[in-house]
N, C-alpha and C positions, 0 to 999 in steps of 0.2 A: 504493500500500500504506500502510495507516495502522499510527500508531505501536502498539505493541499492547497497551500500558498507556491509549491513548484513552478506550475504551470504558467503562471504569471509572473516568474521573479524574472528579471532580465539577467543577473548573476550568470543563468543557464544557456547552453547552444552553442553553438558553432559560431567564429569566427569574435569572439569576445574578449575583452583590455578592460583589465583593470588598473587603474591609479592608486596606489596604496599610498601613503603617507609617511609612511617609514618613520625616521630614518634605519634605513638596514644597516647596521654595522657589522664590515666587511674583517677577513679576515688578519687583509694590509693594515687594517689600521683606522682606512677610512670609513667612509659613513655616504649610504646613496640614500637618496630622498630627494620629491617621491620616487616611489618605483612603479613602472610600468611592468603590467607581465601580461602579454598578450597567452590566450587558451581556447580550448574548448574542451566540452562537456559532452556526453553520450549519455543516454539511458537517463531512469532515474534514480534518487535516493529514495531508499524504503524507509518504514516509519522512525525505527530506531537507527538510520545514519550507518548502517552496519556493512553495506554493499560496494563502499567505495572504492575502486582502484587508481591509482596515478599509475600511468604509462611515462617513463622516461625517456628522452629521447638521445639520440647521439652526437657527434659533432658537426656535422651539418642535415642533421634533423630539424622538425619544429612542430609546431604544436596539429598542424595536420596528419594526426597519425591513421583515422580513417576517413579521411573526408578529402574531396578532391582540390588537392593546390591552387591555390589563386595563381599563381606564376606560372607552372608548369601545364596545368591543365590533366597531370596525373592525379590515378586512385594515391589515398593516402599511404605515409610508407610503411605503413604496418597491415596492412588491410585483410593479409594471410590470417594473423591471430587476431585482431581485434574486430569485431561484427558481426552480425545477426546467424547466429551457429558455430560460431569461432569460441575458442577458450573464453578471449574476454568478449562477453558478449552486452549488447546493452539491454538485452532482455532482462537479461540477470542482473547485470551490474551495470553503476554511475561510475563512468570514465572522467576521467580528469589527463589532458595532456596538454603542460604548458611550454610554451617558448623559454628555453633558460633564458637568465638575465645573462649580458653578453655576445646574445645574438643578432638578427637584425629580420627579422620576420613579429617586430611589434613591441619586443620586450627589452626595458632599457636596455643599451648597450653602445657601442662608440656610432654609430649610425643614426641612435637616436636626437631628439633636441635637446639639448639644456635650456630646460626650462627658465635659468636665470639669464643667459645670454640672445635667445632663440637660434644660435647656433647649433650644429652637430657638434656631439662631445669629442668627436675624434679619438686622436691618443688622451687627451685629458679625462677618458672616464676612467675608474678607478681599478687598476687590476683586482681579478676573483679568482676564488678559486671554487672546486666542483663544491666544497660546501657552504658556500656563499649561495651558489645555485640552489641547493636545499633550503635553505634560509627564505629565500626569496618564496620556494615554489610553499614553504610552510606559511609564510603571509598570506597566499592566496587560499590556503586551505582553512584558516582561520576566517577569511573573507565571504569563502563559501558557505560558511557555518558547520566545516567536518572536523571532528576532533578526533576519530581516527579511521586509518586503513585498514584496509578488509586487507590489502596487500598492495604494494609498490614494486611494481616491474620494469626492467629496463634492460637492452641488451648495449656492449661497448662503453661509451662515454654514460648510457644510461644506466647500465649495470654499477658504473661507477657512482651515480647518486641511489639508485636503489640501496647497497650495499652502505651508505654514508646515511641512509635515513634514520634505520635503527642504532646509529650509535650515537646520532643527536637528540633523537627526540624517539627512546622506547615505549614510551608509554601509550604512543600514537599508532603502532605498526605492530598488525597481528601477523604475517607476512612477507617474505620478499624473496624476489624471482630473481637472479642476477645472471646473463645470458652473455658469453663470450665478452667475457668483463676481466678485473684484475683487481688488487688491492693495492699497488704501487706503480706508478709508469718506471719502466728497466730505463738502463742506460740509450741502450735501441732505439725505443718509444722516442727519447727526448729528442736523438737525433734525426730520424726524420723529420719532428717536427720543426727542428730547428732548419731543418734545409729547407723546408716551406717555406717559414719566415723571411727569411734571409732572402728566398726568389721572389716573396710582394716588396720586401725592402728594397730592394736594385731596382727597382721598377723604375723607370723614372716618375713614372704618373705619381706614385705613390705620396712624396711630396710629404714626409713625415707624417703620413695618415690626414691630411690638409688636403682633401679629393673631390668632398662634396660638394663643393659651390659651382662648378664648372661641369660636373660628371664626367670627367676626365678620367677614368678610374686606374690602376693599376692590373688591367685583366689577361699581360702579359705574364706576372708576378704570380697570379692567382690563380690563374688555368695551369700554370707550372710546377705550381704548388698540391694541385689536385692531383694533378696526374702522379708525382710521388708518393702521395697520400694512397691513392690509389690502388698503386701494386700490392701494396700493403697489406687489400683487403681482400687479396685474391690469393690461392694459391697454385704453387709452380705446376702444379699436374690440371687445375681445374684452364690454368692460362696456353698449357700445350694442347689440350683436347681443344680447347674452343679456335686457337689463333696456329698454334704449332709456326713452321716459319712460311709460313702461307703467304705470297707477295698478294699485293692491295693491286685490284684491277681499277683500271680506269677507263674513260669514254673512249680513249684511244688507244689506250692497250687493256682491253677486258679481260685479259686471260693473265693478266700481271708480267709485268717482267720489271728488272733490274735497272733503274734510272743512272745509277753510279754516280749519284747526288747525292742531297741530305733531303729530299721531298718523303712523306710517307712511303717506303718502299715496301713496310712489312704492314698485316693487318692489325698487330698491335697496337705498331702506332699510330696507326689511324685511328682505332679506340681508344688508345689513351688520350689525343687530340681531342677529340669528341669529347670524351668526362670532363675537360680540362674547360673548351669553352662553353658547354652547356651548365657547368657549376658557375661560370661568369655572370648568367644570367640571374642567378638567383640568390647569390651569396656575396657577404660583406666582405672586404680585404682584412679591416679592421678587428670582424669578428672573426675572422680566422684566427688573427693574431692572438688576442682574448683569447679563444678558449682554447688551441692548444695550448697556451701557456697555463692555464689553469688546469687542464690536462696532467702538463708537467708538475706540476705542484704538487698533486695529487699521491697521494702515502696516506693511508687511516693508521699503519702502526707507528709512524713519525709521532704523529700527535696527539698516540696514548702510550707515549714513554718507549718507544721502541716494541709494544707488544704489540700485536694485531688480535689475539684473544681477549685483551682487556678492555678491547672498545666493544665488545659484546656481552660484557658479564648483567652489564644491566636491560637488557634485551630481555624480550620471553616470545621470539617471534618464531616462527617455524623458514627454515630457508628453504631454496633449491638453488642450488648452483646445476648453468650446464653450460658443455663445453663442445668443441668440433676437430675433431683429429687434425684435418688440414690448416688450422688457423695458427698460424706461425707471428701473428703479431702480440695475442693476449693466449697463448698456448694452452693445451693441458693444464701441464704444471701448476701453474697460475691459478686457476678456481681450485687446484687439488692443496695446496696452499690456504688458503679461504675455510676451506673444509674444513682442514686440521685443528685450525685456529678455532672454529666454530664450536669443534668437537670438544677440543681442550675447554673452552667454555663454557661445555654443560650444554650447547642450544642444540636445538632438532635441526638438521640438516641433511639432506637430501641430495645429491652430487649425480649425475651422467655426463658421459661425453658419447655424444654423437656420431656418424660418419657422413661423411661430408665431401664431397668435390668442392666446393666453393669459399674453401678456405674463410676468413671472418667472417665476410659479408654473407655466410649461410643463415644466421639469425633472420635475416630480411627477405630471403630466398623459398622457396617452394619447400618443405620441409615437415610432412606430417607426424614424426616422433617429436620433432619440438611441439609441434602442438597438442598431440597425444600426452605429453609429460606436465605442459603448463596445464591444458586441462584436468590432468588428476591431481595435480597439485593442487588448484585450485577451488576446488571441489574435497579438498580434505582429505584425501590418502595422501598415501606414499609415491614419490614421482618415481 
């Protein structure tokens, strides 16, 4: 039964911003206010608030997780597990998936205005980090009027706030789903993200993040950045099946052959080309910058004393961690890790890894045991 003031609240729906009033104090030091955190909502909440799930997203995610993109004109990016028959259904449950703050699909971040200047914040919005992110997405949930989760799911950069809920705010989170995620970015992690950075920074357009008046943008820097980003998310057997050293045909030679230039000669690079300037279109330079770097930052046993089990002792939430053989960016190891720590602290956890051709990005992909596994998990068994 839903609440019966629902129907009418404008809180709820698609394509909805909220202005919070903050101030959020961040983890630098600083302090944002207000705060904007563009979302939407699925389904409803039942009498007693019990139904709700936050869907987290990843790093160039946002809060269309089923619902069709304003920019792209795609289903949303989750649309396999979240809707009507899917694990998270809105039958069942009140979806909540908001734009981290940092982004640029509505919720503060260097793209948005400063309200005190009516300029874009640029570089001067204040670095975050992933539990700045939680901070934010908990204002809105106080906003909404839910005081806790049925469970908090996220796969990647989302895994990484799912997993960062329960050790802020236990008392709020009977669950969490955390799907080809990790508990610390490796040396690895940092460094590609730093080869990103580094190629919007050369950019000339880039212009110390100083872009938006002119739209002059850096999408040499940023398509270049993708495409590293990229490979990442693929793995070496799922990129030989699909591309192998297959040459790229063209109008005048369809059957491919060997330019002995630097033009797209292989079909890779023609796809990597492609991810590089289709992410152009719909992504911030700025927030790139932001949220790998908060990416980077990112450690839960940093900052409870070097332990990773003792940011879970005051938790009583049921987990699932799962993982994908081929994913070589957030590994195995990595959630089997998560576990340990989980295990040492006394909590219920639940652990699979997957098989997979499509290396990371299988979380996003066609994949009926993940759904198979979120669905009994969420429904109260054992995954």
């Amino acid at each position: 039964m839903a609440s019966a003031s629902f129907p009418d609240d404008t809180r709820f729906g698609l394509r909805r911003l909220a202005r919070l009033p903050g101030p959020l104090r961040l983890d630098s030091g600083a302090a944002l206010g207000p705060v904007d955190i563009a979302y939407e909502t699925y389904g409803r909440m039942n009498a007693d608030r019990s139904n709700v799930i936050l869907i987290c997203h990843a790093l160039t995610g946002d809060q269309y997780v089923a619902s069709d993109h304003p920019v792209t004109g795609k289903p949303g990016w989750w649309w396999r597990l979240v809707g009507e028959g899917k694990p998270v259904d809105p039958a069942r449950h009140f979806i909540v998936c908001a734009n981290v703050i940092g982004s640029c699909m509505g919720s503060s971040g260097p793209a948005s205005l400063d309200p005190a200047t009516g300029d874009a914040h640029a570089m001067r919005f204040p670095v975050i980090t992933i539990a700045d992110m939680v901070r934010a997405q908990a204002m809105l949930l106080d906003h909404l009027g839910v005081d806790r989760l049925h469970a908090v799911i996220g796969g990647s950069m989302g895994g990484m706030q799912a997993l960062i809920w329960p050790t802020l705010y236990p008392e709020r989170v009977e669950s969490c789903v955390v799907i080809a995620s990790t508990a610390r970015h490796s040396a690895q992690n940092i460094a590609f993200h730093e080869v990103g950075r580094q190629a919007i920074m050369a950019d000339p357009n880039w212009r110390g993040g100083d872009y938006y008046a002119d739209g002059a943008i850096p999408s040499a820097g940023l398509a270049v950045a993708r495409m590293a980003a990229h490979i990442t998310y693929l793995s070496e057997a799922g990129l030989t099946e699909k591309f192998g050293r297959r040459l790229q045909g063209r109008p005048e030679n369809p059957n491919g052959s060997k330019t002995f230039g630097f033009d797209a000669d292989f079909q890779v690079e023609s796809y990597l080309r492609h991810q590089g300037l289709s992410f152009v279109e719909r992504f911030d330079a700025n927030s790139y910058l932001y949220i790998t770097r908060a990416m980077d930052y990112y450690d839960i046993a940093e900052d409870h004393g070097g332990s990773l089990a003792k940011a879970f002792t005051a938790s009583r939430a049921r987990f699932c961690l799962v993982s994908f053989d081929t994913d070589w960016l957030y590994p195995t190891a990595e959630s089997r890790l998560i576990v340990h720590a989980l295990n040492a602290g006394g909590a219920q956890a639940s652990f699979v890894e997957l098989s997979s051709p499509f290396g990371h990005d299988a979380f996003l992909l066609e994949c009926p045991e993940l759904n198979r596994v979120v669905d009994g998990f969420l429904k109260g068994g054992r995954a």
